[in-house]
PDB file with one MODEL, atoms N, CA, C and O in Angstrom:
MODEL        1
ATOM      1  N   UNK A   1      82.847 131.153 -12.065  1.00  0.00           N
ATOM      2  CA  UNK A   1      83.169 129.971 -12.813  1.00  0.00           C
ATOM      3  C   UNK A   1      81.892 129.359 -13.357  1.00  0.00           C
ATOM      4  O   UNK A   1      80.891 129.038 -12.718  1.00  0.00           O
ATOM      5  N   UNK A   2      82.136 129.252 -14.762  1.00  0.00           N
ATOM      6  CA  UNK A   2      80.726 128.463 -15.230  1.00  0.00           C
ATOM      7  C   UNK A   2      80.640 127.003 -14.936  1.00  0.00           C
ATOM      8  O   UNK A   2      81.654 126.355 -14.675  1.00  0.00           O
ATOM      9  N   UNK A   3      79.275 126.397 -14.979  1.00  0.00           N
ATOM     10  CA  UNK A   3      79.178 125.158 -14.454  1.00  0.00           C
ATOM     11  C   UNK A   3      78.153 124.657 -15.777  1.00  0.00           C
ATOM     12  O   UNK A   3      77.283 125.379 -16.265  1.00  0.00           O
ATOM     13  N   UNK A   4      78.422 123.482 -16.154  1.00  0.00           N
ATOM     14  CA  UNK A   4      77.094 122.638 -17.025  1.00  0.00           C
ATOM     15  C   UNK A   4      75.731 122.644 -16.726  1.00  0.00           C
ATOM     16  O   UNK A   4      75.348 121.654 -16.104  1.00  0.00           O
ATOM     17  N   UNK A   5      74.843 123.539 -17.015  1.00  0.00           N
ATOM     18  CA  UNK A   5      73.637 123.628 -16.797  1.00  0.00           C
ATOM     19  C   UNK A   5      72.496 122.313 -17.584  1.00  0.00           C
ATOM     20  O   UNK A   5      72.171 122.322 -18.771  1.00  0.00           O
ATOM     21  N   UNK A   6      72.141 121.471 -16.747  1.00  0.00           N
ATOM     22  CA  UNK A   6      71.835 120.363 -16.475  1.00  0.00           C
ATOM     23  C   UNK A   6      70.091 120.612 -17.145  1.00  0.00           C
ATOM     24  O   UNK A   6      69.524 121.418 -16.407  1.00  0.00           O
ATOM     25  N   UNK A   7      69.137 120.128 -18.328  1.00  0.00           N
ATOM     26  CA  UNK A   7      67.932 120.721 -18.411  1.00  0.00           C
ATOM     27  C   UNK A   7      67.462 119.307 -18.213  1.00  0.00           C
ATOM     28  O   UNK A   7      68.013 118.327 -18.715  1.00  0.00           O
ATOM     29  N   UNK A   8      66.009 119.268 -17.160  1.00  0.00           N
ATOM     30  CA  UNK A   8      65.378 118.107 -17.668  1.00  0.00           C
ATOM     31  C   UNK A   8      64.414 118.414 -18.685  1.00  0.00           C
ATOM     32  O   UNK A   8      63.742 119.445 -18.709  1.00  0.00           O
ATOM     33  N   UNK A   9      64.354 117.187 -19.793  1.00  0.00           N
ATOM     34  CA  UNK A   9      63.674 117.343 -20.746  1.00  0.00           C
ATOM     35  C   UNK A   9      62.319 116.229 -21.226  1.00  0.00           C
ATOM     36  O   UNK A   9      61.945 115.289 -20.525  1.00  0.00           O
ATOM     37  N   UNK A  10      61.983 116.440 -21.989  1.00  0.00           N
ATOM     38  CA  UNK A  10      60.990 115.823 -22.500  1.00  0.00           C
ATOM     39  C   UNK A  10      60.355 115.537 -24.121  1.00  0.00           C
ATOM     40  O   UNK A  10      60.026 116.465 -24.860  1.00  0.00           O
ATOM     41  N   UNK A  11      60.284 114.484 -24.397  1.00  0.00           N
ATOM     42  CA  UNK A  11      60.281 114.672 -26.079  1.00  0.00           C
ATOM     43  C   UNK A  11      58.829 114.460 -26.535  1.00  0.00           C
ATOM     44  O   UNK A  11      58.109 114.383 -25.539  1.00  0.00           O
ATOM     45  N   UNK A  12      58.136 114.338 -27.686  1.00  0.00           N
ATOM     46  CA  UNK A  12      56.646 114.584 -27.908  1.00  0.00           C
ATOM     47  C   UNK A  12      56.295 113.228 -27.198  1.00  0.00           C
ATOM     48  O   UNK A  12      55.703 113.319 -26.122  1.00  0.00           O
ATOM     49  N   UNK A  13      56.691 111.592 -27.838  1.00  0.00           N
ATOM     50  CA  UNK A  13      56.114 110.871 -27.233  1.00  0.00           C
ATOM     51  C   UNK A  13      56.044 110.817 -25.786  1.00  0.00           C
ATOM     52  O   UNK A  13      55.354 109.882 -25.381  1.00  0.00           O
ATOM     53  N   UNK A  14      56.699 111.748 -24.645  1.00  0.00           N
ATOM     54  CA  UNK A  14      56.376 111.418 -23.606  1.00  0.00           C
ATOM     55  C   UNK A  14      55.115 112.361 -22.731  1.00  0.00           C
ATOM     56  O   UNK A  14      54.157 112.280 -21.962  1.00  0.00           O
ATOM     57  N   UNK A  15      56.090 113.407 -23.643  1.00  0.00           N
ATOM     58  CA  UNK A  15      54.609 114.664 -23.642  1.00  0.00           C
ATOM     59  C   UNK A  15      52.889 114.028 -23.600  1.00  0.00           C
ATOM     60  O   UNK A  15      51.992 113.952 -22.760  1.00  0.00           O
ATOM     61  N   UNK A  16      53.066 113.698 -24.869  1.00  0.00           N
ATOM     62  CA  UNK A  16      51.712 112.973 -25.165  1.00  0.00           C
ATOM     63  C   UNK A  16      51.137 111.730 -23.989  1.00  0.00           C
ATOM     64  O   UNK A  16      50.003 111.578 -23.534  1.00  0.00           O
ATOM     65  N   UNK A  17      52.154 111.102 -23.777  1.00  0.00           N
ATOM     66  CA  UNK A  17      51.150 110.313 -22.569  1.00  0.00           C
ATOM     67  C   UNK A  17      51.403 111.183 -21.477  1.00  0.00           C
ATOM     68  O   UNK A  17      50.264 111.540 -21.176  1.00  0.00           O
ATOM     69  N   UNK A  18      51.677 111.381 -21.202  1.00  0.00           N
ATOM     70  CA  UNK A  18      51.826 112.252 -19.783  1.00  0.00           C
ATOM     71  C   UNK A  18      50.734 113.191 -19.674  1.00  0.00           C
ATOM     72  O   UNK A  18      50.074 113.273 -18.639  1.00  0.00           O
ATOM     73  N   UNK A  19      50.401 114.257 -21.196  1.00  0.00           N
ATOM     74  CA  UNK A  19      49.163 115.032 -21.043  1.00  0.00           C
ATOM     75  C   UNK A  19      48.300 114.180 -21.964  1.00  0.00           C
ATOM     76  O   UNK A  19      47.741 114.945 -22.751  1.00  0.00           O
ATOM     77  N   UNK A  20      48.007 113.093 -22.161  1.00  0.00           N
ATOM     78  CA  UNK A  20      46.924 112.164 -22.564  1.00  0.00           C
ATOM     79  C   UNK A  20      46.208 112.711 -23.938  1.00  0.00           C
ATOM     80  O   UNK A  20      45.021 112.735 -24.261  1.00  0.00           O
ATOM     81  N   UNK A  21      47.592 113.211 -24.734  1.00  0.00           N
ATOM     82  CA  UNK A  21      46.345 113.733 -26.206  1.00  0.00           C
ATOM     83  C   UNK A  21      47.248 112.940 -27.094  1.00  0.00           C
ATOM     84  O   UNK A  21      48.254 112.385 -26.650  1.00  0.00           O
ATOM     85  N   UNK A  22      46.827 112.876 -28.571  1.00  0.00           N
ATOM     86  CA  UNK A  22      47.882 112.043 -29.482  1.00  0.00           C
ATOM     87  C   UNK A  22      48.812 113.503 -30.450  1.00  0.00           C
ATOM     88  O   UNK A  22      48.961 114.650 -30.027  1.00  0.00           O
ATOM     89  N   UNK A  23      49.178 113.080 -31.462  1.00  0.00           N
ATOM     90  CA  UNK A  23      49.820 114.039 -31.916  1.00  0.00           C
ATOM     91  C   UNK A  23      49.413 115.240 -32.248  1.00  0.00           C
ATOM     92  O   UNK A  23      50.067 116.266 -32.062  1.00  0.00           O
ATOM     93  N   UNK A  24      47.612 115.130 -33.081  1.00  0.00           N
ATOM     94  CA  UNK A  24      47.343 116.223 -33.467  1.00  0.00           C
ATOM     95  C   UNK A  24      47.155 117.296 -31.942  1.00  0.00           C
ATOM     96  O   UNK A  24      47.638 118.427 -31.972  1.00  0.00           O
ATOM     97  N   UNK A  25      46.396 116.776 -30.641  1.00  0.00           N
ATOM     98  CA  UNK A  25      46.135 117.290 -29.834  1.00  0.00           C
ATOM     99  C   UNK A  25      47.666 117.893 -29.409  1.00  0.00           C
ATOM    100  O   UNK A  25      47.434 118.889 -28.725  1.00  0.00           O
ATOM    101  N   UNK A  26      48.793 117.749 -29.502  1.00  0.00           N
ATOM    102  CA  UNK A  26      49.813 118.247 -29.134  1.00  0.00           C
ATOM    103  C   UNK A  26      50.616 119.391 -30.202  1.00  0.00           C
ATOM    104  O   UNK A  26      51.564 120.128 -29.931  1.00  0.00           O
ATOM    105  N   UNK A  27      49.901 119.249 -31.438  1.00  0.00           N
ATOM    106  CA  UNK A  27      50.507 120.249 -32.114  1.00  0.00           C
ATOM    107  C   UNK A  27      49.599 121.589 -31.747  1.00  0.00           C
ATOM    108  O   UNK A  27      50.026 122.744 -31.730  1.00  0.00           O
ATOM    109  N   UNK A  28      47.370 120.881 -31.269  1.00  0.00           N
ATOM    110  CA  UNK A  28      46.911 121.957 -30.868  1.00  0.00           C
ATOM    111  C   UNK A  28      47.575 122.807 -29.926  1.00  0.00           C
ATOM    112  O   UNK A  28      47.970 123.909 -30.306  1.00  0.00           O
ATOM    113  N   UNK A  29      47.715 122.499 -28.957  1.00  0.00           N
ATOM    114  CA  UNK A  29      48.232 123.210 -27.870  1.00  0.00           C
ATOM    115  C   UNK A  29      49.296 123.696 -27.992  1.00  0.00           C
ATOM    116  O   UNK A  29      49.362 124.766 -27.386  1.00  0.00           O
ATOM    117  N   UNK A  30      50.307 123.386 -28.564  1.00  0.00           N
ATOM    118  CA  UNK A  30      51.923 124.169 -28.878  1.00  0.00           C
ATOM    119  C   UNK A  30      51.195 125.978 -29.568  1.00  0.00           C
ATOM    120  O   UNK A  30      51.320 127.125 -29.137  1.00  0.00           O
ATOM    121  N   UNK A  31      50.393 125.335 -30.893  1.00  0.00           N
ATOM    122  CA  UNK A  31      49.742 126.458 -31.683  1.00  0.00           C
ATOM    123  C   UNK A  31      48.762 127.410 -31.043  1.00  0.00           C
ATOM    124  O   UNK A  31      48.663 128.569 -31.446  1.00  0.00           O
ATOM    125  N   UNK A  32      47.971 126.891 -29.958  1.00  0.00           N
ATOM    126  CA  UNK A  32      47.235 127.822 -29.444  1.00  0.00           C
ATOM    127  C   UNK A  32      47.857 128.489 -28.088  1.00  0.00           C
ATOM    128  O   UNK A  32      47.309 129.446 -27.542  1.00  0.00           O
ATOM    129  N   UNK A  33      48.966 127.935 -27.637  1.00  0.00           N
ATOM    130  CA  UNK A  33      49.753 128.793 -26.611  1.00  0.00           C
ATOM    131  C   UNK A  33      49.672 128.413 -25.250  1.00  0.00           C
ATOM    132  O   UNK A  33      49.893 129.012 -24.198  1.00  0.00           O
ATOM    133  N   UNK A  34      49.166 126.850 -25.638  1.00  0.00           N
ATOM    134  CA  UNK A  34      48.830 125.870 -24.726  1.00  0.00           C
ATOM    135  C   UNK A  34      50.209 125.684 -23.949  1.00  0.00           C
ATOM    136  O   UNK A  34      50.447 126.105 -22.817  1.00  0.00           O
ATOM    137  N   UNK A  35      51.003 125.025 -24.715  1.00  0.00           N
ATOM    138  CA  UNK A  35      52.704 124.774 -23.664  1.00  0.00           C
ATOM    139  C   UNK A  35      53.101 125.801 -25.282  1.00  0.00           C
ATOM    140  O   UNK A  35      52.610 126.033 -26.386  1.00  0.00           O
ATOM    141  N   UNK A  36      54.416 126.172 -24.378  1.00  0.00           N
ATOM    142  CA  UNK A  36      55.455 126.637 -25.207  1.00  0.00           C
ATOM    143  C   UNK A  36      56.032 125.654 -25.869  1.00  0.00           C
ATOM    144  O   UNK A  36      56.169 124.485 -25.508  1.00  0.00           O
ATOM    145  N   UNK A  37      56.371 126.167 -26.861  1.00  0.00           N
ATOM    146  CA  UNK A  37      57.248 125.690 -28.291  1.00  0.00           C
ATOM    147  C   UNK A  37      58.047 124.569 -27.846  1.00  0.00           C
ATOM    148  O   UNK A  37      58.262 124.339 -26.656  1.00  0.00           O
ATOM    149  N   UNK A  38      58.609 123.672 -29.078  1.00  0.00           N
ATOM    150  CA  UNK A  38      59.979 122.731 -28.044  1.00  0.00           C
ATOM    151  C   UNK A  38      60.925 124.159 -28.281  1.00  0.00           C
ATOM    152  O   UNK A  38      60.773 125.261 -28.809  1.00  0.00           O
ATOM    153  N   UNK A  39      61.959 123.434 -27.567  1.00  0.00           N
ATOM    154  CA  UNK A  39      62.922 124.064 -27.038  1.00  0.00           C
ATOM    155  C   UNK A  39      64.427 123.970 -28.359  1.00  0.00           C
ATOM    156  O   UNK A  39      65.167 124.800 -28.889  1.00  0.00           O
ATOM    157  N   UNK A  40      64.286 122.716 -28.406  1.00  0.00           N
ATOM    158  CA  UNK A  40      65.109 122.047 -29.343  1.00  0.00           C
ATOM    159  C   UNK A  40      65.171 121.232 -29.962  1.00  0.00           C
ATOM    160  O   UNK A  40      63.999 120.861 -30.036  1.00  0.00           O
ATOM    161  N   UNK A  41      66.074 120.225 -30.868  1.00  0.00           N
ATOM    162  CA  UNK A  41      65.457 118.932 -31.626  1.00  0.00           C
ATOM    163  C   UNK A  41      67.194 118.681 -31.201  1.00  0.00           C
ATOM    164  O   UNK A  41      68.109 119.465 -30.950  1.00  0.00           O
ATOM    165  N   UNK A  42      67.071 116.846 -31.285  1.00  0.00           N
ATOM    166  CA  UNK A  42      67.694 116.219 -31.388  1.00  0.00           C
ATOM    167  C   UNK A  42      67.868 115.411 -32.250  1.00  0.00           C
ATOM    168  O   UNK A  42      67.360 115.906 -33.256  1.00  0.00           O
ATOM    169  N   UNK A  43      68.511 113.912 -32.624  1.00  0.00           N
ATOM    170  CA  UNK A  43      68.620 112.899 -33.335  1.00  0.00           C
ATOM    171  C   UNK A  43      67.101 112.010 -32.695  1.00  0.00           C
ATOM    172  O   UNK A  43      67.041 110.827 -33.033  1.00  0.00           O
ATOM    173  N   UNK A  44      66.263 112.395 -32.065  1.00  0.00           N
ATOM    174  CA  UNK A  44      65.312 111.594 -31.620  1.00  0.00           C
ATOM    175  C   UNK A  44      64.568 112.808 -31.687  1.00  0.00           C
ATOM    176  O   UNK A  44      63.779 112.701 -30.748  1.00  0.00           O
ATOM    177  N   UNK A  45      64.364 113.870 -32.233  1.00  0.00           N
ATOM    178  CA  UNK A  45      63.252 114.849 -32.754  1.00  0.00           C
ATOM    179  C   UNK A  45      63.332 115.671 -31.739  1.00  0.00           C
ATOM    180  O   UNK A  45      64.376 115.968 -31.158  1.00  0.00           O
ATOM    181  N   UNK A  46      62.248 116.066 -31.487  1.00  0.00           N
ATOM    182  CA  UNK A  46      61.364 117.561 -30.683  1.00  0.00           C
ATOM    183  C   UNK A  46      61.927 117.370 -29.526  1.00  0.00           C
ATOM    184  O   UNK A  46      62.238 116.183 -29.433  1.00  0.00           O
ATOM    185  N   UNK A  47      62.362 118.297 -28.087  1.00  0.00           N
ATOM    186  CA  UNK A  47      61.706 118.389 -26.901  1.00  0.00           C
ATOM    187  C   UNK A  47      61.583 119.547 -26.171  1.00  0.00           C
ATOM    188  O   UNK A  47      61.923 120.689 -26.480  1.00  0.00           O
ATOM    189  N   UNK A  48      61.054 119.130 -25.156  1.00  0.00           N
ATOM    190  CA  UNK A  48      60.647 120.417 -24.306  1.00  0.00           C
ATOM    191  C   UNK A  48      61.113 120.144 -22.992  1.00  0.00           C
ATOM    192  O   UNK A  48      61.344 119.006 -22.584  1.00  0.00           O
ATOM    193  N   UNK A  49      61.242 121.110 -22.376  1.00  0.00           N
ATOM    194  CA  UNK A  49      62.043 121.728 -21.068  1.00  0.00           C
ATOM    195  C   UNK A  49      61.146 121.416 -19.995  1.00  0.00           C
ATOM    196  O   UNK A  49      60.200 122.198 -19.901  1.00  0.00           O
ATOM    197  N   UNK A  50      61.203 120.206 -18.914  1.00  0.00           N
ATOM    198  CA  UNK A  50      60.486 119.922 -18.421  1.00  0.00           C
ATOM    199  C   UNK A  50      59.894 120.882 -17.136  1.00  0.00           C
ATOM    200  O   UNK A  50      58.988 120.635 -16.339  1.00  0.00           O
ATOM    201  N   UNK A  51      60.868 122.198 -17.276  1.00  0.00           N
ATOM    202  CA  UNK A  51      60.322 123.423 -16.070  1.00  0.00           C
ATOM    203  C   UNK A  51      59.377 124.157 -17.170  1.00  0.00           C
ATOM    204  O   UNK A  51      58.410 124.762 -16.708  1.00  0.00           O
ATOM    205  N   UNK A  52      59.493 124.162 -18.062  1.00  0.00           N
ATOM    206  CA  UNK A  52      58.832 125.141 -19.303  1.00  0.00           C
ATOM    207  C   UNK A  52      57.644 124.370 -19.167  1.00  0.00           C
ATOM    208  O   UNK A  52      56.823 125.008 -18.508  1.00  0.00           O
ATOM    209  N   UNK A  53      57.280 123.414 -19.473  1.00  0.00           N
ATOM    210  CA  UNK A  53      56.132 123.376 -19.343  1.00  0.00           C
ATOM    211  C   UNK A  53      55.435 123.006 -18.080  1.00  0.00           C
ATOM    212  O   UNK A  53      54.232 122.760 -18.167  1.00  0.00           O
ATOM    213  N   UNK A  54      56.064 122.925 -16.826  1.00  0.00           N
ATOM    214  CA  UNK A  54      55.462 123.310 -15.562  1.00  0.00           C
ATOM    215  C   UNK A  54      54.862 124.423 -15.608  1.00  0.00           C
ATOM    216  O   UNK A  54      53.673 124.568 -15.324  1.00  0.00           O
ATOM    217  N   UNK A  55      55.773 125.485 -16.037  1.00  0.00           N
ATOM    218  CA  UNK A  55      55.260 127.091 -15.818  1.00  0.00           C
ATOM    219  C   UNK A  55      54.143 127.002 -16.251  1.00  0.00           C
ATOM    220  O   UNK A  55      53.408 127.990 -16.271  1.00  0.00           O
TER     221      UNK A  55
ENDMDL
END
C-alpha cells in the first residue's frame, strides 16, 4: 500500500541564511556541484530537499 511521502524542504531564501552566502554565492555552488540542483519550484520559487543537501 502506498503512503504520502512526506519531503522536508527548503527554498533559496532559507538556504542562503542557513549557508551564509547571498544569491550570487548560491547560484555558485548549485553550478559548481556545490549542493545539488533544486529539486522543484513552487508558487514561492526554487527548493531543495532538505536530505539532498545533507548528503
Amino acid at each position: 500500500m502506498g503512503g504520502t511521502r512526506y519531503v522536508h524542504k527548503t527554498n533559496a531564501t532559507q538556504l542562503r541564511v542557513l549557508l551564509e552566502v547571498d544569491e550570487r554565492g548560491l547560484r555558485k555552488l548549485v553550478r559548481r556541484n556545490g549542493l545539488p540542483a533544486p529539486m522543484d519550484s513552487d508558487g514561492e520559487g526554487a527548493w531543495w530537499s532538505v536530505s539532498a543537501i545533507r548528503d
